[in-house]
C-alpha positions in Angstrom: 195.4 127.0 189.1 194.7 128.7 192.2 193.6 132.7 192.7 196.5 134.5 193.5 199.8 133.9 194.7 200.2 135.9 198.0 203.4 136.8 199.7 202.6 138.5 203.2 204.8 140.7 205.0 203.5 141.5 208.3 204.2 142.3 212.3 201.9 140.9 213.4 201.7 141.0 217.6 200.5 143.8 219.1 197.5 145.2 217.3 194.6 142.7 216.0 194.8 143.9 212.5 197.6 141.8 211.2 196.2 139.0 212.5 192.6 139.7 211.0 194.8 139.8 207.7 196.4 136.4 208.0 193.1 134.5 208.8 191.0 136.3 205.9 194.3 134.8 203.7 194.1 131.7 205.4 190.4 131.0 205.0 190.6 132.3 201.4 193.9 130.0 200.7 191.7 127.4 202.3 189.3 128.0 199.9 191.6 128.1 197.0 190.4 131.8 195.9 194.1 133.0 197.1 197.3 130.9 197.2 199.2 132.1 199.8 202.8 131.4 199.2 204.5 132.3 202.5 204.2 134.9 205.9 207.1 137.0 206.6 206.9 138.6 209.9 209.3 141.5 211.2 209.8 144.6 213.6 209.9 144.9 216.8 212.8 143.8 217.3 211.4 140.1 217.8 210.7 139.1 214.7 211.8 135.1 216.1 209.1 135.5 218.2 206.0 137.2 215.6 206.8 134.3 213.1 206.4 132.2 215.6 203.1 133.6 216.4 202.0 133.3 212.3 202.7 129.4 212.2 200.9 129.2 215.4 198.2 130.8 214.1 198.4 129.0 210.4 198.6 125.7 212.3 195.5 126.3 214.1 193.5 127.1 211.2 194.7 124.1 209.2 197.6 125.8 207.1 200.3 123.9 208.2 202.1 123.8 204.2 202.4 127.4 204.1 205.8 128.6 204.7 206.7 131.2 207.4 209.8 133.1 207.7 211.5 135.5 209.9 212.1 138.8 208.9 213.8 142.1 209.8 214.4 143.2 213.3 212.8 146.6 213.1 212.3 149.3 216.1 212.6 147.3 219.7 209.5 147.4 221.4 208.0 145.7 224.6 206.1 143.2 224.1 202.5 142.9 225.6 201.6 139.8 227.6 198.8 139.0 225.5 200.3 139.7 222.2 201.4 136.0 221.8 199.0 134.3 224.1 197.5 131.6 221.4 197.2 127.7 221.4 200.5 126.4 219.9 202.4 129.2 220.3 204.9 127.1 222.5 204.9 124.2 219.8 205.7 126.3 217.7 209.2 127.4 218.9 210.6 124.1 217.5 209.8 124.5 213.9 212.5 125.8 211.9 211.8 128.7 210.4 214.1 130.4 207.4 215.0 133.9 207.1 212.8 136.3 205.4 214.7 137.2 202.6 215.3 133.9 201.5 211.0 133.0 201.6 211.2 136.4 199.3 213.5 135.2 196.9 211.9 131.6 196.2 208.4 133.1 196.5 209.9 135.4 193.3 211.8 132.6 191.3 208.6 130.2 191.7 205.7 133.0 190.2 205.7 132.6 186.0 
């Protein structure tokens, strides 16, 4: 068995350290030290758009299998220009992406 199972649940967009936090889990899932089970990303009111930025950002890195869901809307916020400047960003506007509660829920039925 792997290290860990890890369920994230993150904003990740406008400051770095969310982002920091899903390639250290990435790398470490990569390693097998970690399993990480999904991403959830919310707030902002553009959660669409920060899980778009996490599979982006897994697919990059080679962690394509790792689920990522959209989560709750949050406060609306502005969104930076450069907050979702990232290869595949646009590529990854096409892949389906579940809600939130439901990457919870089978995260939670699947751990022993």
């Amino acid at each position: 068995m792997r290290g860990p199972r890890v369920l994230i649940v993150t904003d990740l967009g406008p400051d770095p350290d969310d982002t920091k936090c899903l390639l250290v889990l990435a790398m470490l899932h990569k390693q097998r030290r970690v399993h990480l089970a999904g991403v959830v990303a919310n707030g902002g009111g553009q959660p669409r758009a920060r899980a778009q930025l996490g599979r982006a950002i897994l697919d990059a890195v080679g962690a394509r299998h790792v689920p990522v869901a959209v989560g709750s809307e949050g406060v609306e916020r502005a969104a930076e220009p450069f907050e979702y400047d990232i290869d595949g960003y646009a590529a990854a506007a096409d892949v389906p992406l579940q809600s939130g509660s439901e990457l919870i829920d089978s995260v939670l039925r699947a751990s022993p």
